[in-house]
N, C-alpha and C positions, 0 to 999 in steps of 0.2 A: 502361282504367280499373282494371278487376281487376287486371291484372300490376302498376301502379302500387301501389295498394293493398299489396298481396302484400311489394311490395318495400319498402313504406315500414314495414310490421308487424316485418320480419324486421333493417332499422336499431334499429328500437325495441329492438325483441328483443335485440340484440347489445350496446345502448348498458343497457340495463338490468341484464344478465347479468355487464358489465361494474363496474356499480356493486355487484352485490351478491358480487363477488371481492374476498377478505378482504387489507385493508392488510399490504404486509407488513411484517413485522416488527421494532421500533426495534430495533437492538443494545443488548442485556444491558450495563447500567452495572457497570463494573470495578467487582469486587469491593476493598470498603474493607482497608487494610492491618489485620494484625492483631499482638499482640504489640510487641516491641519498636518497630516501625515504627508502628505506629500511631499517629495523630494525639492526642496528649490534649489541645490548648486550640490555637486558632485568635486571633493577637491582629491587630486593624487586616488580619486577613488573610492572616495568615505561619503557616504551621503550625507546632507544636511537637511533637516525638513522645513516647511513652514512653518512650524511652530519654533522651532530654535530661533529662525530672523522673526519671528514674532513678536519674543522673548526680550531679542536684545533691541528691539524699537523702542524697548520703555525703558533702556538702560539710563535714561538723564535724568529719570526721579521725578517722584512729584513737584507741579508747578510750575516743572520745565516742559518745552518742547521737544514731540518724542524724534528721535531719527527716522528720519522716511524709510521705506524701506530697501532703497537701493543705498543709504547710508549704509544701515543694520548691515546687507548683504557682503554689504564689502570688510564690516567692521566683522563678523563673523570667519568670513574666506581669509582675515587676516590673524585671526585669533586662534584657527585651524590650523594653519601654514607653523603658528610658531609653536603649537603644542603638537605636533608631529613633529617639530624638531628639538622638543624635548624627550620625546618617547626614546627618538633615537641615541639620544644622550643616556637613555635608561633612567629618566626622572620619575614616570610610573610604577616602577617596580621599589619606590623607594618608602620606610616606613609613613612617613608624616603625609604622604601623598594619600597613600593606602587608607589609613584610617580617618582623612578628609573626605576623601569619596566613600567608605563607609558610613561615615555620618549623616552624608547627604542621599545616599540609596535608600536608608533610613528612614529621613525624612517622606522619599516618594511612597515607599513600601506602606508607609502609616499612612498618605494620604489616600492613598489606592483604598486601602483596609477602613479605611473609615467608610469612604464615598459609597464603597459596597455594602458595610455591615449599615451604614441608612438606608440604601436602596429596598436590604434584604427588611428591616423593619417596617418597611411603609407598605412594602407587599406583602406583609403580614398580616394588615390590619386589614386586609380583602377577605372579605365575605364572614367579619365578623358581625352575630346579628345586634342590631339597636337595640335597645333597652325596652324593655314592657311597659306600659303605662303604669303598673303596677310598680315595680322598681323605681320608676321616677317620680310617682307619688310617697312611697318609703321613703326616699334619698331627703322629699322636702319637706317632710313628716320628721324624719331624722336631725335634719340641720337648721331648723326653723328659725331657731336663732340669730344663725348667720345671714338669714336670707336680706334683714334688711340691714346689714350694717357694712362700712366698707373702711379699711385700713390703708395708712400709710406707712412707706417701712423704708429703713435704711440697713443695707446688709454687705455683710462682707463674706466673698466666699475663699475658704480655702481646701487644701486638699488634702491636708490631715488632720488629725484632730488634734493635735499638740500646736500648731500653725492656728487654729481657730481658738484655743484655748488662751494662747500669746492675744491674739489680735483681742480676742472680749478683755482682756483684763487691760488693757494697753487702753480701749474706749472708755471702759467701764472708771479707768482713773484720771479722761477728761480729755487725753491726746484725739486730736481732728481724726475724723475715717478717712478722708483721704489721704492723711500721711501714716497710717498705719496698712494703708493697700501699699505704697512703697515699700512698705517694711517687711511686706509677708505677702508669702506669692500666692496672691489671690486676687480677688477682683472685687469693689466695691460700689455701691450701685444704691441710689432713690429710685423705688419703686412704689408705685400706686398713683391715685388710689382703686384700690383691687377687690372687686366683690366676690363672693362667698363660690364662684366657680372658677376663678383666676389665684387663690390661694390653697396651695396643699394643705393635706389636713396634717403634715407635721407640723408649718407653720403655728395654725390655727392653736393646737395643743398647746403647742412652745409658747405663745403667747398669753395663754390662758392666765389673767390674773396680774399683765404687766400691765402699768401704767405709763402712759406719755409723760417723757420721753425715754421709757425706760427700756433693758435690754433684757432679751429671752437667753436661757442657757444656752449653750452649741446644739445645733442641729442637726444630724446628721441624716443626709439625704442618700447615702449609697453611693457606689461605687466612686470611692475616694473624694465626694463631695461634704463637706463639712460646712454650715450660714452660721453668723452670728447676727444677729438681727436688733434693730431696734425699732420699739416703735413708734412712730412719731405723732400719727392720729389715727384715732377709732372715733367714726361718726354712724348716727344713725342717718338714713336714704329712704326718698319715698319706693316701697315696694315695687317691683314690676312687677305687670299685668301676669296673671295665669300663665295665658301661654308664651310668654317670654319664660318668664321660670321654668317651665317644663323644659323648652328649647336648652338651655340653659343648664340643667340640671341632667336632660340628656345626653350632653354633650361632659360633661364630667365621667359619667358611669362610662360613656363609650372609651372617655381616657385612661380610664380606672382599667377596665374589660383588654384596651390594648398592652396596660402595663401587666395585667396578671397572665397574660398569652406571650409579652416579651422574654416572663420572668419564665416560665414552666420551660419556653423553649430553647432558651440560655440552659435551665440543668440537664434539658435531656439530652442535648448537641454536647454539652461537656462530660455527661456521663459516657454517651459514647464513643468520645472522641480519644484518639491516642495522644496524650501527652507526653512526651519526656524530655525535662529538664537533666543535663548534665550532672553526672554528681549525684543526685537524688536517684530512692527508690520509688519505683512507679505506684 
C-alpha cells in the first residue's frame, strides 16, 4: 500500500511539474515592411505600398505641382476600386490586357537586370591590382603622340551598323547631325575637348589621317554600338606635368585591366551557362 501510495505521489508529481513548464515560445511575427515597401492602405484586402502613392504623386508631370500625398492616396484607393471592378468583368484575362502588362513586366525585368548586371561589374573591379610604374611608363612611351594633343568631335551613335552606315552618308552629303539623330535611332552628341585618356583607342585609329571637319568611317564599339564621328578640332596643349600623366595614364590601364576582366568573365559565365532558345539546337 505504501509503495502504491509512493508511486502514485511521484505521477502527480511529474504530471504537475509537467504543467508548471513554461509554453514554448510562439514565433516572433515578421517584422512589418518599412520604407518604400511598406504597406500604406489595404483595399478589399490588396495591399498598396508606399511606393505606389509615391508613384502616382508625380502623376501631374513636369512643371506641375506634384499631388500631396493624401491627394495620391486617395487618387490610388480610387483607381484600385475600379480595376477590381474590372477584374471582375474578366477584363484581365483578356488578350490586349495581357500583352500590355507583358510589355511592361518587361520593361521592370530589364531594369532589375541592368541595376544588377552594373552592381555585379563594379564589384568586379575589387581587388583588381593598379598598374606597375613600369606599364605606365610603356603606355606613355607607347602614345607619346597623343599625350599632348586634344580633339573635338561630333558623333552620332547608332545601334547597327547599317543605321550608322545610313547616318555617315546622310552627314557626309551635308544634312545637319541633329536631324539625322531624328532620322536614326541613335544618339548625337558635341564632345570634347578630350585628351589622349578620355578617348578610346578605336576612336584614335578612326581618326587617324582625317581632317577638320572631316568624318571617320563607322566605328564599331561592341555590343550593338556603332559612332560615326566627326571631327571638328585637333589642337596641340601644353603637356601636363609628369606626375599628372602618370596619374592619368594609370588610370586608362586600370580601364583597359577592368575591360579585359569584364570581357574573359562574360565568356566564361556564358560558356557555362545553360542556354536555350526555342526552336534552336543547343
Amino acid at each position: 500500500m505504501r509503495s502504491t501510495l509512493l508511486s502514485l505521489l511521484f505521477v502527480v508529481g511529474c504530471a504537475q511539474a509537467a504543467d508548471t513548464k513554461p509554453a514554448p515560445a510562439a514565433p516572433a511575427p515578421e517584422a512589418p515592411a518599412t520604407g518604400p515597401l511598406a504597406v500604406a492602405v489595404r483595399v478589399n484586402g490588396r495591399p498598396i505600398t508606399e511606393a505606389e502613392v509615391a508613384l502616382r504623386m508625380n502623376e501631374r508631370g513636369p512643371g506641375k505641382a506634384k499631388l500631396t500625398r493624401d491627394e495620391a492616396l486617395e487618387r490610388v484607393i480610387e483607381l484600385e476600386l475600379q480595376a477590381q471592378a474590372a477584374e471582375g468583368m474578366g477584363a484581365d484575362k483578356e488578350t490586349s490586357f495581357l500583352a500590355d502588362m507583358a510589355l511592361l513586366q518587361a520593361k521592370v525585368n530589364d531594369a532589375r537586370r541592368t541595376a544588377l548586371a552594373k552592381s555585379y561589374r563594379m564589384r568586379s573591379v575589387d581587388g583588381l591590382p593598379p598598374p606597375s610604374e613600369a606599364e605606365v611608363q610603356a603606355y606613355l612611351t607607347e602614345h607619346e603622340a597623343r599625350l599632348d594633343v586634344e580633339l573635338k568631335l561630333r558623333r552620332v551613335r547608332a545601334r547597327t551598323r547599317a543605321d550608322a552606315e545610313a547616318a555617315l552618308a546622310a552627314v557626309r552629303a551635308g544634312k545637319p547631325f541633329d536631324e539625322v539623330a531624328h532620322e536614326f535611332p541613335g544618339e548625337t552628341f558635341d564632345v570634347g575637348p578630350l585628351g589622349f585618356d578620355t578617348i578610346p583607342d578605336q576612336w584614335w585609329r578612326a581618326l587617324e589621317g582625317v581632317e577638320p571637319p572631316g568624318f571617320a568611317e563607322v566605328v564599331p564599339m561592341g555590343e550593338g554600338r556603332f559612332e560615326v564621328l566627326q571631327l571638328l578640332e585637333r589642337k596641340k596643349v601644353p603637356r601636363p606635368a609628369p606626375e599628372e600623366l602618370a596619374r592619368r595614364a594609370a588610370a586608362v590601364l586600370h580601364a583597359q585591366a577592368f575591360e579585359a576582366r569584364r570581357a574573359t568573365q562574360a565568356a566564361e559565365m556564358r560558356k557555362a551557362a545553360r542556354v536555350e532558345i526555342p526552336g534552336q539546337a543547343p
